[in-house]
C-alpha positions in Angstrom: 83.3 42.2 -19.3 81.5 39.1 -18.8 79.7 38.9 -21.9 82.8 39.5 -24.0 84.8 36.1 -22.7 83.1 34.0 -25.2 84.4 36.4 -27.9 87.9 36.3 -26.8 88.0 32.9 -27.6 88.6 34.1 -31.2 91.8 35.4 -32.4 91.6 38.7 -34.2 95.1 38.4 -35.8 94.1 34.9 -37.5 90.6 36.2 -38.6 92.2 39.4 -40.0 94.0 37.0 -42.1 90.4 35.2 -43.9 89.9 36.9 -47.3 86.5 38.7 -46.9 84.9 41.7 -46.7 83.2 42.2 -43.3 84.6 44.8 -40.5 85.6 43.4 -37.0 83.0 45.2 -35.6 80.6 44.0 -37.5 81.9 40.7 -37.2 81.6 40.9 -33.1 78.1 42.2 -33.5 77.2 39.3 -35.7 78.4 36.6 -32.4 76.8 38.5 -30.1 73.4 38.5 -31.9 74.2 34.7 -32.8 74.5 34.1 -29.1 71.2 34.9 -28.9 69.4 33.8 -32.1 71.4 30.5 -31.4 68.9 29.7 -28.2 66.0 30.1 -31.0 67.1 27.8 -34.2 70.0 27.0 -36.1 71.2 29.9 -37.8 71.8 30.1 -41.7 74.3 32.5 -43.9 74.3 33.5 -47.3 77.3 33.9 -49.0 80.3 32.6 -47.0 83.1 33.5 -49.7 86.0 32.2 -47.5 84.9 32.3 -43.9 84.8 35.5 -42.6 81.6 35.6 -41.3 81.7 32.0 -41.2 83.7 32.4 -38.4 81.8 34.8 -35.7 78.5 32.5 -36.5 79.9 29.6 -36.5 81.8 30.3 -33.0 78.9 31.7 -31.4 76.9 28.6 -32.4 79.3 26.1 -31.0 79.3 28.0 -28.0 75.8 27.4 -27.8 75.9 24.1 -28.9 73.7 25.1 -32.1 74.4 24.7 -36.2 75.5 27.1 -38.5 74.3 25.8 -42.2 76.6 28.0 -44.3 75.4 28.7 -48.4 77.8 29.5 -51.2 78.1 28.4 -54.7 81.5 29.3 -54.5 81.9 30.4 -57.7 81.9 34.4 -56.7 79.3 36.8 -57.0 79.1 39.1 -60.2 81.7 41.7 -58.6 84.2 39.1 -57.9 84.6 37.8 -61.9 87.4 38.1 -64.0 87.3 42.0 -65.0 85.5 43.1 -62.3 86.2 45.6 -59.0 86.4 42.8 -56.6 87.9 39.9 -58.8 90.9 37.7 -56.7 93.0 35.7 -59.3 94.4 33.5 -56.2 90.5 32.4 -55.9 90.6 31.6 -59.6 90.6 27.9 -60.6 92.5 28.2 -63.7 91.5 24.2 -64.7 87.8 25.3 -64.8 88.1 28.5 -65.6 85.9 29.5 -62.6 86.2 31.2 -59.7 86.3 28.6 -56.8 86.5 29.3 -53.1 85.9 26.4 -51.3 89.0 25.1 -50.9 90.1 28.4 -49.3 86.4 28.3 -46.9 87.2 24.7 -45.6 90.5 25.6 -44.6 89.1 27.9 -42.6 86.6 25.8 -41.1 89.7 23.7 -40.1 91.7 26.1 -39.0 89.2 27.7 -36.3 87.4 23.7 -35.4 84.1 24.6 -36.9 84.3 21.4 -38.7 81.6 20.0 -36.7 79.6 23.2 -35.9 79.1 24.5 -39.8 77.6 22.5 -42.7 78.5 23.8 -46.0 75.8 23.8 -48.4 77.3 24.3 -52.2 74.5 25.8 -54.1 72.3 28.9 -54.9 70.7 29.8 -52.5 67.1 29.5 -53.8 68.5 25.8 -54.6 68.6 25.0 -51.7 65.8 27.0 -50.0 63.3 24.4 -52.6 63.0 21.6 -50.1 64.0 23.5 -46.9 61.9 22.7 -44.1 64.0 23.5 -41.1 62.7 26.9 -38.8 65.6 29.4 -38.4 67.2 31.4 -35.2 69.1 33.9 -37.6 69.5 34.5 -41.1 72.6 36.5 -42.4 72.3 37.8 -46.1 75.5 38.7 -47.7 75.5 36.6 -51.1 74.8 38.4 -54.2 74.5 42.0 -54.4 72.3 42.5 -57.1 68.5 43.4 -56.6 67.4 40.0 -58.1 70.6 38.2 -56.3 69.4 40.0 -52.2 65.5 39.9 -53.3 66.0 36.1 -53.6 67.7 35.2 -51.1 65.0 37.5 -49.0 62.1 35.6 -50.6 63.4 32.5 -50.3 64.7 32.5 -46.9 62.6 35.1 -44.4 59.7 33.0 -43.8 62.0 30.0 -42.1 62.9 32.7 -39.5 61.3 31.7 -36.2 58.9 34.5 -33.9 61.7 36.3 -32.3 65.0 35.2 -34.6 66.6 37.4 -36.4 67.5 38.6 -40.2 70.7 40.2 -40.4 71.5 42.1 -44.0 75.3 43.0 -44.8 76.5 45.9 -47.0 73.9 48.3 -46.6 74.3 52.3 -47.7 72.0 54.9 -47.4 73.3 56.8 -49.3 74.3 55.8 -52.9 77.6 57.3 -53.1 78.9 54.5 -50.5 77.9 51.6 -51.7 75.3 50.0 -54.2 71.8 50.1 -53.0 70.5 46.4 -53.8 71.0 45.2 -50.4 69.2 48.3 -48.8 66.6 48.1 -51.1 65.6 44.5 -49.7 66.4 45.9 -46.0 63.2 48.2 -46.6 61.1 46.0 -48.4 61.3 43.9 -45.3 60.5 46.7 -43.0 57.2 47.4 -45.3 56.2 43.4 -45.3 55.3 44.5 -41.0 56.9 40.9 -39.9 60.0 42.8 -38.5 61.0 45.1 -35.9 64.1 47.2 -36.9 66.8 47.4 -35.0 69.9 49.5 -34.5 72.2 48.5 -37.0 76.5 48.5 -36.4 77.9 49.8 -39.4 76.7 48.8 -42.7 75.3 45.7 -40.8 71.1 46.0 -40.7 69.5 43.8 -37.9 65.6 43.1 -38.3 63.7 41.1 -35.6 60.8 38.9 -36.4 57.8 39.9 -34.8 56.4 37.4 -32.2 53.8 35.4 -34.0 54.7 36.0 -37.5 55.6 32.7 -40.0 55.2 33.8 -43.8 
C-alpha cells in the first residue's frame, strides 16, 4: 500500500539485529505515528538503549525532514545492572565498571544514516528537561521503569508536547502478571490530568493525543 513505501525503506533483518526490546510491530506503529507527529514538532525519546526505537523515529523524521532528539544516560536502567533480569555483560564497560551503551547506539545511528537526523542527548532525562524550551510533535517514554523513573520523565517532559502531538508510553500491562505496572501507572495518570485523548494502543505500546489547546 501507499502509505507503507516509506516503511520499506527500512530493513527488518538489520533492525532485528539492534539489541532492544521493542516488537516490530510496535516499532512500525511508532513511524507511522512519527510520520505524523513529525509535521507538528521535533519529536523526543526517552530511553534509546541501542537504537531500536531510535530507528523507526528517526526514519520517519528524516522522511519528513524533522529532528529526532534522542535521551539516554547510557548507563542502563535498574533492570539492566550487573545481577539483574535484563543485565548484557557485552554492554558492560569493564574499565569503568558501568554499563555503557553508546558506543553500541552510534553505531547504529551510522549504520542506518541517522547521523544527521538524531541528536543524542547523554543525560537524565529531567537533566535535560531543566533548560528545555523547544515545543514537541511526539514524545516516546521508554527510559526507566520504575514509578519515580516513568513519573519523571512524564512530569518533565508532557507539557512540551504541542496541541495535537503525541505521547507515546512503551511497556505497558494491564494486568500485573505481564509486566511491571510503573509505566501504566503514569499511562493513567495522564488520562486523569484531561490534556489527552486516548488512543488505541498496538501491543504494549499506549498512544495519548494532546488535546487541541492544551500547554501545561
Amino acid at each position: 500500500m501507499k502509505e507503507d513505501r516509506p516503511f520499506m525503506k527500512l530493513n527488518s533483518e538489520q533492525i532485528g539485529r539492534i539489541k532492544g526490546f521493542l516488537d516490530p510491530e510496535e516499532g512500525k506503529h511508532l513511524f507511522d505515528i512519527t510520520l505524523i507527529a513529525a509535521d507538528l514538532g521535533p519529536c523526543l525519546e526517552i530511553g534509546s538503549y541501542c537504537g531500536k526505537s531510535t530507528v523507526y523515529i528517526g526514519q520517519a523524521c528524516k522522511e519528513k525532514n524533522s529532528t529526532l532528539f534522542s535521551i539516554d544516560h547510557h548507563r542502563g536502567s535498574e533492570e539492566q545492572q550487573p545481577g539483574e533480569e535484563y543485565f548484557d555483560p557485552e554492554l558492560y564497560d569493564y574499565k569503568s565498571f558501568h554499563m555503557d551503551t553508546f558506543p553500541a547506539f552510534r553505531q547504529t545511528l551510522s549504520l542506518f544514516e541517522l547521523e544527521d537526523t538524531v541528536v543524542p542527548i547523554v543525560a537524565k532525562s529531567w537533566v535535560a528537561a531543566k533548560s528545555w524550551a523547544t515545543p514537541l510533535g511526539m514524545v516516546f517514554i521508554d527510559g526507566g521503569h520504575s514509578y519515580e523513573a516513568a513519573g519523571t520523565d512524564y512530569k518533565c517532559w508532557a507539557g512540551h508536547i504541542v496541541p495535537g502531538g503525541y505521547l507515546l508510553i512503551h511497556d505497558i500491562f494491564p494486568d500485573p502478571e505481564k509486566g511491571g505496572q510503573a509505566p501504566y501507572d503514569v499511562y493513567k495518570l495522564a488520562l486523569s490530568s484531561g490534556s489527552f485523548i486516548e488512543l488505541p494502543m498496538m501491543k504494549t505500546l499506549g498512544v495519548l493525543k494532546k488535546q487541541k489547546g492544551e500547554m501545561q
